[in-house]
N, C-alpha and C positions, 0 to 999 in steps of 0.2 A: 504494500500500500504506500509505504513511504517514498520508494520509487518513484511515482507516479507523479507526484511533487518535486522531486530531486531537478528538473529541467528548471520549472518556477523558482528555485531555491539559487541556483547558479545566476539567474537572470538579476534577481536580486541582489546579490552579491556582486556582479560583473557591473550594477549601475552605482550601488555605492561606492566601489571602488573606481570608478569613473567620477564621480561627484567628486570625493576625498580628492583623488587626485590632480583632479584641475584645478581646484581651490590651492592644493600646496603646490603646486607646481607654478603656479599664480603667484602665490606669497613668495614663493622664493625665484624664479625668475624674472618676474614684473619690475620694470621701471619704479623707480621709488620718489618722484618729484613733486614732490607737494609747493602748492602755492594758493595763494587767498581763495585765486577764485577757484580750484580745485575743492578747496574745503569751505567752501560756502553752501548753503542746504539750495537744492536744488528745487525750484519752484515754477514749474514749467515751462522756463528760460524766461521769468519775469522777474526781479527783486522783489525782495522781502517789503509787504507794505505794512506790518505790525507785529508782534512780538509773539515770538516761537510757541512762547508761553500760554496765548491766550487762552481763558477759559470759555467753554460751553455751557451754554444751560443747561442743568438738568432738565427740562422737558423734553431735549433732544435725547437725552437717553431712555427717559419713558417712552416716547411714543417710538423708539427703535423697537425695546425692547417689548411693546405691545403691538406690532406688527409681525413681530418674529414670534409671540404665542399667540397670537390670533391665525398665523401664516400656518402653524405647524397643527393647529387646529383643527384645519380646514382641507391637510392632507388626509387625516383620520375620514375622510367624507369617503375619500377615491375608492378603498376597497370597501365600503360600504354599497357603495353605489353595484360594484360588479359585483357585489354577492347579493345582490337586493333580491332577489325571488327565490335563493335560498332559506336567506334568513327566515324568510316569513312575515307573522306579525310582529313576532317575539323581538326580532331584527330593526323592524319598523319602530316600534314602540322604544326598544334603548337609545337608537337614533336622535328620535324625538326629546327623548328626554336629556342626550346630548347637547343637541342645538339649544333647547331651552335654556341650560346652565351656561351653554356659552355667552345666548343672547342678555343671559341673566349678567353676565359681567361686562360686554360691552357697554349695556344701559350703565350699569355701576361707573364704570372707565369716564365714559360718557357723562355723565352727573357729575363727576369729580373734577372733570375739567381737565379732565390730562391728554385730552385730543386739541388743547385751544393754546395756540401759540401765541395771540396778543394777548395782555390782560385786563 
């Protein structure tokens, strides 16, 4: 059985050792001439118009991070959907009662004001 994987296992090894070794082969062959504009942060060949530092809102990370559990949500739908005459009612009915608890926390989100960017 192990066999069977021994090609996958070579291949892997044959890419890391490709990564590793470009990297140090890099470090240690590569030109070494650093200058300002070499180490300036790269900003889509426009200069820096404010400081590296600046802070984000936190509603920018709320509403990421309630798009990415609302998003992952709403995968759980996909195999639903293709098992839907399977399942039955019994199917039907956990479903429903899914979407409701979903719906049940966007209204909440929603209420709370963490969909609203002006204030």
């Amino acid at each position: 059985m192990l066999e069977n994987y021994l090609p996958v296992m070579v291949l892997i090894g044959i890419a890391f050792a490709f990564a590793i070794g470009s990297v140090v082969m890099s470090r240690l062959i590569g030109q070494k001439k650093p200058s300002a504009v070499k180490l300036a942060p790269y900003e889509c060949g426009m200069p820096l118009l404010s400081s590296v530092q600046e802070r984000f809102s936190i509603k920018f990370y709320i509403v990421a991070m309630l798009f990415i559990l609302f998003d992952i949500e709403a995968v759980f739908l996909y195999p639903w959907a293709i098992m839907f005459k399977r399942l039955g009612i019994f199917g039907f009915i956990e479903m429903g009662v899914f979407i409701v608890i979903l719906l049940v926390g966007f209204i909440y989100v929603w209420k709370k004001g963490a969909l609203e960017w002006e204030e």
